[in-house]
N, CA, C and O atoms as CSV, one atom per row, in Angstrom:
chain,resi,resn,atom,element,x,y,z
A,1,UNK,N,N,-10.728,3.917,-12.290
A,1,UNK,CA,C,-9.933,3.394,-11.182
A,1,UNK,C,C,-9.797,4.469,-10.096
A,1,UNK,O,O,-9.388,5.603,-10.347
A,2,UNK,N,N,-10.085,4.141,-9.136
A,2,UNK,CA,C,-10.136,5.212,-7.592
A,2,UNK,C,C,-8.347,4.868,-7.337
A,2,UNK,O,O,-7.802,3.766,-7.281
A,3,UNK,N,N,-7.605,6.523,-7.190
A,3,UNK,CA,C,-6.697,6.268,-6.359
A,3,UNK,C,C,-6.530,6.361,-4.932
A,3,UNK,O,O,-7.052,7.222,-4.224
A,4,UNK,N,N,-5.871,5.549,-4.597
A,4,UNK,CA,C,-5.659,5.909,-3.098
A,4,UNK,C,C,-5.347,7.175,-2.422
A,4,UNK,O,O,-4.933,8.116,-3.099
A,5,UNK,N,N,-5.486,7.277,-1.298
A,5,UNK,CA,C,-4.829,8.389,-0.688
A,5,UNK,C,C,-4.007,7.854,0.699
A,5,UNK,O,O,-3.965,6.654,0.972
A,6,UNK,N,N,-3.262,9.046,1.667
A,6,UNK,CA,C,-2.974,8.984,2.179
A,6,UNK,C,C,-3.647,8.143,3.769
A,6,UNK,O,O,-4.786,8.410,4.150
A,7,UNK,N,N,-2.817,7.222,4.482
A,7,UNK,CA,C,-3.648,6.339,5.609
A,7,UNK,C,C,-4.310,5.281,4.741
A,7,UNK,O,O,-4.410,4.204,5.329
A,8,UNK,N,N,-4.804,5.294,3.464
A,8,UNK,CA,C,-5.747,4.150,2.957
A,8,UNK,C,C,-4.957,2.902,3.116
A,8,UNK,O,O,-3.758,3.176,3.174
A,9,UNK,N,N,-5.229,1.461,3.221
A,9,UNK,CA,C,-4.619,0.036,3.131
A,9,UNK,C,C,-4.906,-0.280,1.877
A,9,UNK,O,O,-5.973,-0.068,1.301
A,10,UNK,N,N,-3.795,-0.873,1.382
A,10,UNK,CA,C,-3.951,-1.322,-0.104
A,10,UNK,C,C,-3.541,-2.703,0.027
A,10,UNK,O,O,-2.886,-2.915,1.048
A,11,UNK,N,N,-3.723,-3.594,-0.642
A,11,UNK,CA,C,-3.231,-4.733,-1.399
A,11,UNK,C,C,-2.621,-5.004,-2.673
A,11,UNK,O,O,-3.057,-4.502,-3.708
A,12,UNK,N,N,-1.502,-5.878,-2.638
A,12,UNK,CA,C,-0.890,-5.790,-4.111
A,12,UNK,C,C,-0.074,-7.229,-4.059
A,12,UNK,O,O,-0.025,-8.101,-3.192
A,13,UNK,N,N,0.582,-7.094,-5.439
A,13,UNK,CA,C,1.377,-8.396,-5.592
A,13,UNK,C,C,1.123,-9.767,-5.111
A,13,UNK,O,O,2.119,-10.372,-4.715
A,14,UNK,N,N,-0.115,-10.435,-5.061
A,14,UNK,CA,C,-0.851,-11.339,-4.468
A,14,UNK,C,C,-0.492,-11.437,-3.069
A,14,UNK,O,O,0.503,-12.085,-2.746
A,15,UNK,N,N,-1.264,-10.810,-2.150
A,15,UNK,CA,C,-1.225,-10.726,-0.584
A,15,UNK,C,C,-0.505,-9.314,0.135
A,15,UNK,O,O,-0.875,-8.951,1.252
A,16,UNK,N,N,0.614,-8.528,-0.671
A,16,UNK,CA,C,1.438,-7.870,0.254
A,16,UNK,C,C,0.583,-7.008,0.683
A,16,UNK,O,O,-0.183,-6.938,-0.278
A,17,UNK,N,N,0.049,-6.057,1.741
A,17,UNK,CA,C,-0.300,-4.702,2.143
A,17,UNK,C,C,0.412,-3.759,2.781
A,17,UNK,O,O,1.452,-4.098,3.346
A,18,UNK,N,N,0.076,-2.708,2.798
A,18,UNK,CA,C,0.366,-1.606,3.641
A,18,UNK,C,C,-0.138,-0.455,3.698
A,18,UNK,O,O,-0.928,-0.232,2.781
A,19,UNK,N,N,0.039,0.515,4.551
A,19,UNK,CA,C,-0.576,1.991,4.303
A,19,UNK,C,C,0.019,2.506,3.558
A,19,UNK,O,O,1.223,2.288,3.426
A,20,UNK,N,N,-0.688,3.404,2.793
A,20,UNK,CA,C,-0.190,4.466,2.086
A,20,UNK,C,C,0.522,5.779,2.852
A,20,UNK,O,O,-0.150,6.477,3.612
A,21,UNK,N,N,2.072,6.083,2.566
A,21,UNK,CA,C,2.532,7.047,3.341
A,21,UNK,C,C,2.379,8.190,2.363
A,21,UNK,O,O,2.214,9.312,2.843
A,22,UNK,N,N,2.416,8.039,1.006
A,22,UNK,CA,C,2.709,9.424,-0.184
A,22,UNK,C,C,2.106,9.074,-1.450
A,22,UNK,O,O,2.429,8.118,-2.154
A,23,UNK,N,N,1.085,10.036,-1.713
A,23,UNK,CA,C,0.661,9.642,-2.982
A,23,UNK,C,C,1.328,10.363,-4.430
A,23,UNK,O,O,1.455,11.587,-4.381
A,24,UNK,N,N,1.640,9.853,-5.360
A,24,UNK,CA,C,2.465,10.341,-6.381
A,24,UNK,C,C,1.875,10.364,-7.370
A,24,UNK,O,O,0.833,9.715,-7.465
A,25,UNK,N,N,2.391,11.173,-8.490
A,25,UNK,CA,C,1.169,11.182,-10.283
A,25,UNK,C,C,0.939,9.628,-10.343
A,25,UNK,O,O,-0.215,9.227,-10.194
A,26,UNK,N,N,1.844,8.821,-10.527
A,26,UNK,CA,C,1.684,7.568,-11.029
A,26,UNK,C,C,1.710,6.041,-9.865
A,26,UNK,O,O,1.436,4.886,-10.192
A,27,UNK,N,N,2.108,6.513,-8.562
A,27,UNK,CA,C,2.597,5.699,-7.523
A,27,UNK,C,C,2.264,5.933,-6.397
A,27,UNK,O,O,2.187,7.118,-6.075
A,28,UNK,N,N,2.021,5.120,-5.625
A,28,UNK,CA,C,1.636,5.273,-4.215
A,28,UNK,C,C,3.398,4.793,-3.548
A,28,UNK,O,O,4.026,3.916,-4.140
A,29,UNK,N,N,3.782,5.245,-2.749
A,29,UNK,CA,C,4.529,5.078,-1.506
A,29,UNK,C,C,4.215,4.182,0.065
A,29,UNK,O,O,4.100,4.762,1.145
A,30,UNK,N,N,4.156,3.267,-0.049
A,30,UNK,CA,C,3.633,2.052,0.947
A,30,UNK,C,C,4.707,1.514,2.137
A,30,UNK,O,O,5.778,0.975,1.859
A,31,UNK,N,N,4.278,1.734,3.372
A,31,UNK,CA,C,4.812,1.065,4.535
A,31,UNK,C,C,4.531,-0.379,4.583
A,31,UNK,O,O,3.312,-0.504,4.466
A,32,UNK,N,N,4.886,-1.097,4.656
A,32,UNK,CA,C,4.908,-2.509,4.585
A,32,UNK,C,C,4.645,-3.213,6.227
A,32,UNK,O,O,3.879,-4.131,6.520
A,33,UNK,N,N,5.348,-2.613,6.922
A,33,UNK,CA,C,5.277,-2.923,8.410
A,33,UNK,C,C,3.660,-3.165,8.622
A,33,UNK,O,O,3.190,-4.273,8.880
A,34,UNK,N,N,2.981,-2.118,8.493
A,34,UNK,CA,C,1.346,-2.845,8.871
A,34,UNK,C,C,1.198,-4.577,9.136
A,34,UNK,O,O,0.623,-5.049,10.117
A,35,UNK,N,N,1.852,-5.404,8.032
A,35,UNK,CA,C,1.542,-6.539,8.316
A,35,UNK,C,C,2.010,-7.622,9.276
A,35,UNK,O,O,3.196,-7.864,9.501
A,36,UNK,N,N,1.098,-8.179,9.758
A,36,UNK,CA,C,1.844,-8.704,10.983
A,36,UNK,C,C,2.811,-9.933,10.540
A,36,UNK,O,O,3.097,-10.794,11.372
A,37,UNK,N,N,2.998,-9.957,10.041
A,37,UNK,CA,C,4.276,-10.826,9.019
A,37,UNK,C,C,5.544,-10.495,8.941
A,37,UNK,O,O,6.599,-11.128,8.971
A,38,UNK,N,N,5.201,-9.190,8.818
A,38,UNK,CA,C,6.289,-8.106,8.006
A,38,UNK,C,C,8.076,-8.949,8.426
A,38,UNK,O,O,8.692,-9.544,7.542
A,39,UNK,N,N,8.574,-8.833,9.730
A,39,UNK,CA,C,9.433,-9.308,9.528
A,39,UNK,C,C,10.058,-11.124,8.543
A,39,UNK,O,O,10.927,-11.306,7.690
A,40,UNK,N,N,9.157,-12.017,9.185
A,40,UNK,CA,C,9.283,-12.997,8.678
A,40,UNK,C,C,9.682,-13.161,7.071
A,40,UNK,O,O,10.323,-14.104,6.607
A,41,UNK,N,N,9.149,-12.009,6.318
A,41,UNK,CA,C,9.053,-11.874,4.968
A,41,UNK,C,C,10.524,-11.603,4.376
A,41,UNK,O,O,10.561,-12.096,3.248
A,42,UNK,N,N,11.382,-11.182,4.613
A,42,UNK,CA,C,12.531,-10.093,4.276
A,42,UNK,C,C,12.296,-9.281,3.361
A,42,UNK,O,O,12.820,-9.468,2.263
A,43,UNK,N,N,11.332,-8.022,3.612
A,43,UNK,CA,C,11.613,-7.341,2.354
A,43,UNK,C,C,11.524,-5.934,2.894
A,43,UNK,O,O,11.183,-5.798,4.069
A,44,UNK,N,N,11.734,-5.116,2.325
A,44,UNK,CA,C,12.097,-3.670,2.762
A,44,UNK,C,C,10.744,-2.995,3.152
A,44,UNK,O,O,9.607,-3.325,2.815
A,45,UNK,N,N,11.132,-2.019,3.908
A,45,UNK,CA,C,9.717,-1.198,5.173
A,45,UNK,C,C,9.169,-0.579,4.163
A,45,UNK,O,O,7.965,-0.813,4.264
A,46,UNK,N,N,9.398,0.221,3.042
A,46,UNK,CA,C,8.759,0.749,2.053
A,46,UNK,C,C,8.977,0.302,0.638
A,46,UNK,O,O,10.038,-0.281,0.416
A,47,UNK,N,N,8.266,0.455,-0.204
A,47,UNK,CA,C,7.916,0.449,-1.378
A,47,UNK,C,C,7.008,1.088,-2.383
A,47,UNK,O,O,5.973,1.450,-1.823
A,48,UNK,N,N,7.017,1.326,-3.516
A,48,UNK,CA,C,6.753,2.338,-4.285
A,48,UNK,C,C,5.702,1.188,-5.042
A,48,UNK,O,O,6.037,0.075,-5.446
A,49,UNK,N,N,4.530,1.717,-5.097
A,49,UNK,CA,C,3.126,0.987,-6.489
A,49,UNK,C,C,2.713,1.583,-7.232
A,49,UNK,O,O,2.477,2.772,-7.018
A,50,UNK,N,N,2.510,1.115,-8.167
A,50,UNK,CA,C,2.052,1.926,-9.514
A,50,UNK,C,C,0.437,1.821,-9.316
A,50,UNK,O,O,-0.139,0.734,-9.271
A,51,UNK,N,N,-0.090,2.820,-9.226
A,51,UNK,CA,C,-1.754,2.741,-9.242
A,51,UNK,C,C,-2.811,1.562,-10.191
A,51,UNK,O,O,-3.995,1.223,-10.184
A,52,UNK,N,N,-1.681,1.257,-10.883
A,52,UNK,CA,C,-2.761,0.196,-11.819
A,52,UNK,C,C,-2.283,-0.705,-10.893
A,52,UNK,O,O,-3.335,-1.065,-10.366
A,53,UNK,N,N,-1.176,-1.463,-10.203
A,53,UNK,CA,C,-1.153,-2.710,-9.916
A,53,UNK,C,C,-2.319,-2.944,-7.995
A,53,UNK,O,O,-2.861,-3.982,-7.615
A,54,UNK,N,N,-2.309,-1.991,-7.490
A,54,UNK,CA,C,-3.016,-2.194,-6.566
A,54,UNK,C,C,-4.053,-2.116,-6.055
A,54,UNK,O,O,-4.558,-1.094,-6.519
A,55,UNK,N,N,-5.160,-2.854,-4.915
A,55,UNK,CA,C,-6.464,-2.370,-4.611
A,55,UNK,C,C,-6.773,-1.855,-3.386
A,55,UNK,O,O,-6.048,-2.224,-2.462
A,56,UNK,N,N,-7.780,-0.995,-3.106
A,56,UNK,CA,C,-7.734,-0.345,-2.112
A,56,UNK,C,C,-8.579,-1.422,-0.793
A,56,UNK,O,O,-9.800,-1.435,-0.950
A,57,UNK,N,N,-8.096,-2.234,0.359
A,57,UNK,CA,C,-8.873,-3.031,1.041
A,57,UNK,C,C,-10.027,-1.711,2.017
A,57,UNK,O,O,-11.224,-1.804,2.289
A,58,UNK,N,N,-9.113,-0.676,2.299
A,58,UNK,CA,C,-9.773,0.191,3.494
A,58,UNK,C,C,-9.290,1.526,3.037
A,58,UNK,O,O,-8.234,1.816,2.473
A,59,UNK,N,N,-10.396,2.355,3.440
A,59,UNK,CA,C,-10.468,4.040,3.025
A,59,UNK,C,C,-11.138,4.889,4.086
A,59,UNK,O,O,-12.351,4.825,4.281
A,60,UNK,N,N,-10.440,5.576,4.673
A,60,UNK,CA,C,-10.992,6.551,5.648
A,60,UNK,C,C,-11.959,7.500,5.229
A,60,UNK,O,O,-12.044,8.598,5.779
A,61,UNK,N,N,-13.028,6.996,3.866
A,61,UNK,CA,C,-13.880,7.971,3.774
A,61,UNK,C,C,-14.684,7.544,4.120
A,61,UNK,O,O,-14.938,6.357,4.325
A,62,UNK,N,N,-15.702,9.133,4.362
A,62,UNK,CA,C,-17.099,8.413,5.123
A,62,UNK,C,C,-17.945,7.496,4.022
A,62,UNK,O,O,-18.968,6.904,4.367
């Protein structure tokens, strides 16, 4: 399993995304705002993922 890094877009929990702000031993740290939804949704600007539950859509590597 590839972890994310920092700037990467992830996907999780069927549909949610965001950038990655902090990567942790076991968790990524996710801005939620990226999506253009975001308010409509009610749910908080950040959130914490456990590396098994998410996938990486976009990666700033070459």
């Amino acid at each position: 399993m590839k972890i994310a890094e920092i700037g990467n877009i992830i996907e999780f929990n069927d549909g949610l995304q965001g950038i990655v702000e902090k990567v942790n031993e076991n968790s990524v740290i996710v801005n939620l705002t990226y999506m253009e939804n975001f308010n409509s949704l009610e749910v908080e600007e950040k959130t914490v993922v456990n590396h098994k539950r998410y996938k990486i859509l976009y990666s700033n590597e070459v």
